[in-house]
C-alpha positions, 0 to 999 in steps of 0.5 A: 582705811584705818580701823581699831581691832573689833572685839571679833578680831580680837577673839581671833587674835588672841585665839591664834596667839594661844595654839587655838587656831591657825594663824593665816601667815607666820614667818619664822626664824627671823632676826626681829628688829624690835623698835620698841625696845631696839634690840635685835631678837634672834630666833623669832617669828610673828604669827598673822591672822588677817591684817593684824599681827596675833603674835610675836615671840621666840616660837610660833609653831603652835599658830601654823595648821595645814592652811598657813602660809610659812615663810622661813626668814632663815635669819634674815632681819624682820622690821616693820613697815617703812612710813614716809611721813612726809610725800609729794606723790602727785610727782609726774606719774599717776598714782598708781604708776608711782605705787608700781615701783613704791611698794617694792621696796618695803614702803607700807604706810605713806603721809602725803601732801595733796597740795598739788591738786588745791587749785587745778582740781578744787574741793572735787579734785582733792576728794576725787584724789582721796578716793584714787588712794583707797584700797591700795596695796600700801596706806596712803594718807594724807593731810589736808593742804592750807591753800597758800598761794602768792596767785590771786586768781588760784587763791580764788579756786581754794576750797572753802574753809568749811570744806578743809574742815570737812576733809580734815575731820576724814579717816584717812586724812592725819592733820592739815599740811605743811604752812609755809611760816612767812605766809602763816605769820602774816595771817592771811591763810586758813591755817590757823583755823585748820590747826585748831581743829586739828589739834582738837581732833587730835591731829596734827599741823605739819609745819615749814620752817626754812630760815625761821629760827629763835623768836620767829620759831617760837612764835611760828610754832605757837600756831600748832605746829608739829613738825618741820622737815627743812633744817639743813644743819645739825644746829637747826635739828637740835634747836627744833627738837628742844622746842618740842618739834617732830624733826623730818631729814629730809633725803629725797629729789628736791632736797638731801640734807642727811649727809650735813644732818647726820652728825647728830647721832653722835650728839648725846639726844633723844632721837625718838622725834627724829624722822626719815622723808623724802619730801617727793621722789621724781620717777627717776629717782623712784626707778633708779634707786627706789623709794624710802628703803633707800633713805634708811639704807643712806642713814646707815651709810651716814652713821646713823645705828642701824635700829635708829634709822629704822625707828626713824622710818617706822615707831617715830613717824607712827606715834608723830601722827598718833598712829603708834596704835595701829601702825609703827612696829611688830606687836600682837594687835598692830597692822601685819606691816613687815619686810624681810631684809638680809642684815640691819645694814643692807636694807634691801626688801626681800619680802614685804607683807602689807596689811597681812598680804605678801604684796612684793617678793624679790623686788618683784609685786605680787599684787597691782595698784587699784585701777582708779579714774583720776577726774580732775581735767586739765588746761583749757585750750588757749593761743598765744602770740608772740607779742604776748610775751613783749616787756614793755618799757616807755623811753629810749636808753636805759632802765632800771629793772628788777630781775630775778636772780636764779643763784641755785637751782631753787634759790632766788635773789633780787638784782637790779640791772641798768638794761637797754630799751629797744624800740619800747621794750626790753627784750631777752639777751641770752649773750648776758644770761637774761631770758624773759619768764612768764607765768599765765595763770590757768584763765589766760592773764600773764605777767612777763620778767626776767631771770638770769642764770638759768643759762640757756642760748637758745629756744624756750621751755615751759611747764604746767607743772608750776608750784602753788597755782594753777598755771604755766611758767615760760622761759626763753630767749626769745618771744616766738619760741615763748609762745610756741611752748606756751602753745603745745602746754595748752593744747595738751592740756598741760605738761612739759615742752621744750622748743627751739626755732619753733620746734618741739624737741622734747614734752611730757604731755600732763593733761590730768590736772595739769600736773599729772601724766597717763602714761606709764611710769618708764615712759614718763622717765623716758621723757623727762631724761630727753627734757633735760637732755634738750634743755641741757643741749640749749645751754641750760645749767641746772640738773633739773630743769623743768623743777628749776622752772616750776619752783619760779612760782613757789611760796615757800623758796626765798626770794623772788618769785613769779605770779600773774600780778608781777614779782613777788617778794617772800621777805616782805610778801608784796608785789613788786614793779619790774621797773624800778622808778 
């Protein structure tokens, strides 16, 4: 995956670099944009002979023989290799759909969390995962996932910590995964003892820190922490790097903080710590608008320097991971990382050579994503009757009920309402904005609540796609159309459903670990446009709702969440009553 220059290459290399043999590709006469330095050097050309770059300057002439392929830049800027240091490519699509579109837009170096896969897939599926992301066109590594869950039953799926250990000490995994600081503060996951060994293996510990801020940052970060991609405001950006902390903008589907960021280029910092992410691109957004060359281009756009945003996509996510050796920038014995651009502000990928292979021109691939076999299976086959989904409550009149306020398509708060009870129960009253959410882990147990805000008037939507577990999330107005979304998620194996009067108007099947789909990546936006289409056409008011009910369980956004032993509240991480005695 990642491999020093040998003392063969070496030879070679230099061999080329002095006229005294031909290099394999040279592009010529291109406006190189240096991140080293951060210049702009016109006139130059960089010589490959291999996967490494041999040599850089103002003439390579002396490297071009009969067999060399020559690409004439015809002033066009060469940077390197775009490197999202922070991913979530487990996204809908299978892998290799979602490299189709990635690698076109000059993305050669990928960091990805592979959290999604801990709990359907276990220690199989996250080898079995590492193994799909090998010999790709591009380089995807990946960090080791600390397992934090608010799901007792999927805590019971984790790898064991000598097994975290055994993938942490991997070539191509760069240090343990993001911790979500409330869990790791609390000391009851395995990060710790993961970023130890991470830090003794000269590796990093990638961090999450929404809200933490004065003592609790100094004391979250004093568990190893390297990075965090969760400021939301200049102030958390420059508190952060004061403490020493690699901070990620993050610009992708689930969250865009550039624009309320980008102030900082006029503050008299540093930025060589600052990096562009995306946090996870959804195949919409992947189709739409590309992957990380559209993340540079909203940083120029912002008012970043052009030559910064590039260093923040390329040198700072390089020497961030330790990578800076290998990977980063355009120098003699780096990996051949490069794409050809039009103008320093106008990031548009021309051509992109990854590992000394052209693998994209035009925005068309020259080269297909490996084929490789995904393993890991999905959900069993279960049933489930409407009665499933009863909230019962003993008495007649009213009660007090905890229910989970939905106040933007991620957030949650607490709200507790004075609600009817109906023949035993409390039931969903959509005139009043409150549905009935379930959460049925992958063996069958479930807990049913409430949520308000999500706005829907008919029907039900479910997803197997749920955060930080291994189950579906339901949401309805009423039972019967509960259970029948409930019903198709599990008979396929996993996926996205919305019913309504018992019929499935929309569905993504995602039978691969529950999370992922086997279909082709315009066939998955397809789907997932007539999913929002049918949950919008039911009244529900969100821009995205299948990621407004997969975040139902998520450890990491405030404040009411969902598991199978009932609401979960992430200030205090205890299980609450849905009724309030």
């Amino acid at each position: 995956m990642m491999r020093s220059v040998g003392t063969e290459d070496m030879r070679a290399l230099a061999a080329v670099a002095l006229g005294e043999e031909e290099a394999d590709l040279v592009i010529r006469d291109a406006k190189l944009a240096n991140v080293y330095s951060r210049e702009l050097l016109d006139g130059w050309s960089v010589a490959v002979k291999g996967q490494w770059i041999a040599y850089v300057g103002p003439d390579a002439g002396h490297a071009i023989g009969t067999k060399t392929k020559v690409i004439d830049a015809e002033g066009r800027v060469l940077v390197p290799g775009f490197i999202d240091g922070h991913a979530h490519i487990l996204y809908y699509a299978a892998p290799r759909e979602f490299l189709r579109y990635a690698m076109l837009g000059g993305t050669t170096t990928i960091v990805t969390e592979i959290m999604e896969l801990t709990f359907p897939g276990r220690y199989a599926g996250l080898v079995a995962c590492l193994d799909v992301f090998r010999d790709q066109p591009i380089r995807i590594l990946s960090t080791v996932p600390p397992s934090i869950t608010l799901s007792k039953g999927a805590a019971g799926r984790v790898p064991t910590p000598e097994q975290l250990t055994e993938l942490l000490r991997r070539e191509d995994v760069v240090g343990v995964g993001e911790g979500f600081w409330q869990e790791v503060m609390r000391g009851k996951t395995y990060y710790p003892a993961l970023s130890e060994e991470a830090l003794r293996l000269r590796k990093t510990a990638e961090g999450h820190a929404a809200g933490c801020r004065s003592r609790r940052l100094s004391a979250y970060l004093d568990y190893g922490v390297s990075s965090c991609h969760e400021s939301v405001s200049a102030d958390e950006v420059v508190e952060k790097l004061r403490l020493g902390l690699c901070v990620m903008i993050r610009q992708g589907s689930i969250r865009k903080e550039l624009d309320a960021i980008a102030k900082i280029g006029d503050l008299p910092l540093d930025l060589r710590r600052v990096a562009l992410v995306t946090d996870g691109i959804d195949p919409r957004d992947l189709v739409a608008k590309g992957y990380l060359e559209h993340v540079v281009q909203r940083a120029v756009d912002a008012g970043f320097d052009p030559l910064v945003a590039v260093q923040m996509a390329t040198l700072n996510v390089a020497e961030h991971f330790g990578l800076d050796g290998f990977l980063g920038g355009i120098a003699p014995a780096k990996y051949a990382d490069m794409v050809l651009i039009p103008d320093l502000r106008t990031i548009r990928a021309e051509c992109v050579v990854s590992s000394g292979a052209v693998i994209a021109e035009g925005g068309k691939a020259l080269v297909e994503p490996r084929r490789a076999v995904f393993s890991s299976p999905g959900l069993e086959k279960r049933h489930f009757d409407r009665r499933d989904f009863a909230v019962r409550a003993s008495g007649q009149g009213h009660v007090k009920a905890r229910v989970i306020d939905q106040v933007t398509e991620l957030l949650t708060k607490e709200v507790i309402l004075d609600l009817p009870v109906s023949g035993g129960e409390l039931r969903a009253d959509p005139e009043r904005d409150i549905l009935k959410a379930s959460v049925i882990s992958c063996e069958g147990r479930m807990f049913t609540g409430l949520v308000r805000g999500h706005g829907l008037r008919h029907g039900a939507m479910a997803t197997s796609g749920a955060w930080e577990t291994f189950a579906v999330v339901v949401v309805g107005t009423n039972d019967g159309d509960m259970a029948a979304a409930a019903n198709r998620v599990f008979e396929t194996g996993g996926g996205i459903v919305v019913c309504d009067r018992g019929e499935v108007l929309a569905e993504l099947p995602m039978p691969v670990a529950g999370i992922l789909s086997d279909l082709k990546l315009d066939e998955v936006v397809s789907r997932l446009n007539d999913i929002q289409d049918k949950a919008e056409a039911l009244g529900f008011r969100y821009p995205d709702a299948t990621l407004t009910l997969a975040t139902l369980t998520a450890a990491a956004i405030p404040f009411l969440r969902l598991c199978e032993d009932g609401l979960v509240d992430l200030k205090t991480g205890k299980v609450m009553d849905l009724i309030v005695s």
